[in-house]
N, C-alpha and C positions, 0 to 999 in steps of 0.2 A: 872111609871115602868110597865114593861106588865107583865099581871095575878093578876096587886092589886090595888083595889078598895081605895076609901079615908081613908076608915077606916085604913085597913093594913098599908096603907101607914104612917099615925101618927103612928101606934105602932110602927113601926121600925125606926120613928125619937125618940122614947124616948129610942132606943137603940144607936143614933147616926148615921143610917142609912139613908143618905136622895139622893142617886143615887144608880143607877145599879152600878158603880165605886164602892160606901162603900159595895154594899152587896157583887160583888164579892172579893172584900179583905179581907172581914169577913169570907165569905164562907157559903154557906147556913145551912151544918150542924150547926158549930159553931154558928147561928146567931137564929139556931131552939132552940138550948139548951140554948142562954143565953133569950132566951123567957120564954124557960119553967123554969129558974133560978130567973126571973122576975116576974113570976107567973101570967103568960096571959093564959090560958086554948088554947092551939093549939091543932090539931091534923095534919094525916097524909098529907089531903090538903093543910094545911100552907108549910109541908115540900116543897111537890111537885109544889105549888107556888115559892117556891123560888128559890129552884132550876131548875124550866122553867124560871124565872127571869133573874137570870144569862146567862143565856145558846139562849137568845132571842127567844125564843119556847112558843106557847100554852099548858095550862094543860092537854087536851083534847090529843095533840099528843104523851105523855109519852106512850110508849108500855108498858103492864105487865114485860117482863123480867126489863126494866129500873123502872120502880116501884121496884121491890123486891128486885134489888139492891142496890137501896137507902136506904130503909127502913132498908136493914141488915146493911149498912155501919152506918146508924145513930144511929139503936141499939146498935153496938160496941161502937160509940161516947158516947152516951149515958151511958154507962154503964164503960166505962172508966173516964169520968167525976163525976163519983159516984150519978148517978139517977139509975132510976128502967129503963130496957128495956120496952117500949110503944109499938111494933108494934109484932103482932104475924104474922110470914111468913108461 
């Protein structure tokens, strides 16, 4: 998968995640929260892995405004799923 190393790559098969196919049906938010539901210590780089994952993109090419987006959308995720909001915008 592009953007993950071997390692990442196993944690998201103990999610069930073993192609680009399962992570886009999962969705990268949903797929960030059942991580941090797992209790894998991610931060904001796992997000923006995964979603360059799907999206067949380098992490490196995500703009600022696409950053900020994601991280407010996964806060509301976040925070609708009854965690604490992680990312200060």
């Amino acid at each position: 998968m592009p953007n993950m190393n071997a390692h990442t790559e196993k944690t998201l098969k103990k999610l069930n995640i073993h192609s680009v196919d399962d992570l886009i049906a999962k969705g990268e938010i949903n797929t960030f929260i059942a991580l941090l539901e797992k209790g894998f210590d991610v931060d904001e780089s796992m997000l923006f892995k995964l979603h360059c994952a799907i999206r067949h993109k380098l992490i490196y090419t995500l703009t600022p405004k696409e950053k900020i987006a994601l991280l407010t959308e996964a806060n509301k995720a976040l925070y609708e799923a009854g965690l604490r909001k992680r990312f200060r915008i």
